[in-house]
C-alpha positions in Angstrom: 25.6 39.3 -12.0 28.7 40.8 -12.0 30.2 43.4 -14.0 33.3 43.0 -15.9 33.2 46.9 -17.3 36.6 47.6 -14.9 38.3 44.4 -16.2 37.2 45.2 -20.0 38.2 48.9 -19.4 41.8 47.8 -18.1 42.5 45.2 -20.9 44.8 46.2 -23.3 44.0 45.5 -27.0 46.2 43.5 -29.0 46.8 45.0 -32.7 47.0 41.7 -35.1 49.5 41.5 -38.0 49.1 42.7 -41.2 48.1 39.3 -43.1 48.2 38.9 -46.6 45.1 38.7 -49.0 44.5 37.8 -52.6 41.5 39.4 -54.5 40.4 39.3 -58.0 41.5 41.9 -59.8 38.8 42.0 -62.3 41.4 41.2 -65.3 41.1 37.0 -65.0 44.4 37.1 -62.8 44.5 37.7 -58.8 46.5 40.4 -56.5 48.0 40.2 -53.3 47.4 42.9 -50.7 48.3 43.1 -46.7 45.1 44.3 -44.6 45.4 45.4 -41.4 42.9 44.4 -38.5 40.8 47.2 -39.5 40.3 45.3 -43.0 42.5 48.2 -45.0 45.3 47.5 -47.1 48.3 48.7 -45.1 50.9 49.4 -48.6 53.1 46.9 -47.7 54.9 45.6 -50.4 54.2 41.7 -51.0 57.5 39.4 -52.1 57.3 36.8 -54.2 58.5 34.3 -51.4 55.4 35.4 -49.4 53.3 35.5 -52.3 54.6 31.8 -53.0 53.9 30.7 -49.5 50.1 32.2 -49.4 49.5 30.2 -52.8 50.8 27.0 -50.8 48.8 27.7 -48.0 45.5 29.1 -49.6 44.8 27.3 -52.2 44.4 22.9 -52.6 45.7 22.5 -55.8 48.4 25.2 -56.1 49.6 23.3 -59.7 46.7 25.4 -61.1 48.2 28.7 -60.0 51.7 30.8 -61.1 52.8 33.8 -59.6 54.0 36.6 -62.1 55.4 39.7 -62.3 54.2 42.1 -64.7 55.5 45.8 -64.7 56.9 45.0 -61.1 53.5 43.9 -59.9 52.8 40.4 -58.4 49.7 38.2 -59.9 48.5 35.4 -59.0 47.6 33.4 -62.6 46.4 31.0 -64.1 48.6 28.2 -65.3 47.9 28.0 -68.9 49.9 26.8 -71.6 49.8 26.9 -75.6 49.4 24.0 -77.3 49.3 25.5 -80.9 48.2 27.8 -83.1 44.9 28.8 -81.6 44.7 25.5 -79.1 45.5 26.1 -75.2 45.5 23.6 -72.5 44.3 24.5 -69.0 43.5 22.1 -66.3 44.2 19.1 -68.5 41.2 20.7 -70.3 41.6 21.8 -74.2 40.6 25.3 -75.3 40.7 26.7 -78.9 39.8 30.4 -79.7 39.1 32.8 -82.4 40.3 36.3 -82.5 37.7 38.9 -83.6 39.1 42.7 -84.5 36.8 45.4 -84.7 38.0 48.5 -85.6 37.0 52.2 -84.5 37.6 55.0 -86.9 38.2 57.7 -86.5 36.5 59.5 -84.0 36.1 63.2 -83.0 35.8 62.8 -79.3 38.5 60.2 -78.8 42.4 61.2 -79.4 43.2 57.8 -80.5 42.8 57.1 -84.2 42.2 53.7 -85.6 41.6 52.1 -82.1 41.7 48.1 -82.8 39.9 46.0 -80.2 40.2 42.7 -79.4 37.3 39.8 -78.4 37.6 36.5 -78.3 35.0 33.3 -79.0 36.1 30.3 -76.5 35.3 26.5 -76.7 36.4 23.6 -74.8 36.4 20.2 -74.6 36.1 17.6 -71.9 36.4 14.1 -74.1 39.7 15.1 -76.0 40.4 16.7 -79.2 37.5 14.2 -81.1 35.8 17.6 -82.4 33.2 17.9 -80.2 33.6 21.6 -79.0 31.3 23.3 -76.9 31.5 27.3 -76.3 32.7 28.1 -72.8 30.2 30.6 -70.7 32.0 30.3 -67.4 33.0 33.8 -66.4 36.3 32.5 -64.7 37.5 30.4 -66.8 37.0 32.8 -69.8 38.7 35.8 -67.8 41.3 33.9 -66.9 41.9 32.6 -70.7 41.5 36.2 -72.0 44.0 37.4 -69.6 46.4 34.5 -70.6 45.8 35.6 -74.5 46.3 39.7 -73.5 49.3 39.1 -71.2 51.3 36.1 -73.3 54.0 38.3 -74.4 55.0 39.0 -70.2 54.1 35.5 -69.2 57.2 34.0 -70.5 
């Protein structure tokens, strides 16, 4: 057999581009990073004609998908609308919502005084708006509906 250890020795390596990546972000909206060949986000700052490409090129149904700009940062969201009130559409799906507040007092060990929090109780439906509402348990699609409801303000 015969040994290629001179050849592979001798061959130079060829460093590939950065390439651009989304991730999830953990918020119910996506980011876009460059990685390196090493797999480590090189810092290069993504544009929103790049970012607009990947979505063409990444994902099949890109309709579902906006890109946005929130405190100069790039995301990659979902396209949600509001209907009314407390009724959004997404994915020619309804949603409605309720708002629950809770309230922290104060509260020695945190600096913040009357903290409000917000959660939110999600149903959908699949037949139309004929009332029958079922709560929504998929961790996506509820992420990505919570983000819509915490960000609406900046999605505009």
């Amino acid at each position: 057999m015969t040994k290629l250890t001179g050849f592979l020795n001798n061959t130079p390596t060829v460093e590939k581009p950065p390439h651009l990546q989304s991730y999830a972000s953990g918020d119910g909206s996506l980011s876009f990073v460059y990685i390196d060949s090493n797999g480590k986000a090189t810092g290069q700052r993504v544009t929103r004609a790049q970012a607009e490409q990947h979505l063409k090129d990444n994902f099949s149904d890109s309709r579902d998908w906006k890109i946005q700009e929130i405190n100069g940062l790039l995301y990659l969201v979902r396209n949600i609308e509001r209907v009314n009130g407390f009724t959004l559409r997404f994915k020619d799906r309804m949603y409605r919502y309720s708002v629950n507040l809770a309230t922290l007092g104060n509260n020695a060990s945190v600096t913040v005084h009357d903290l409000e929090i917000k959660t939110y109780t999600i149903w959908n439906t699949t037949s139309g708006d004929d009332g029958c509402w079922e709560k929504v348990l998929n961790y996506s699609t509820l992420a990505a509906i919570k983000f819509f409801l915490n960000h609406e303000d900046e999605l505009k």
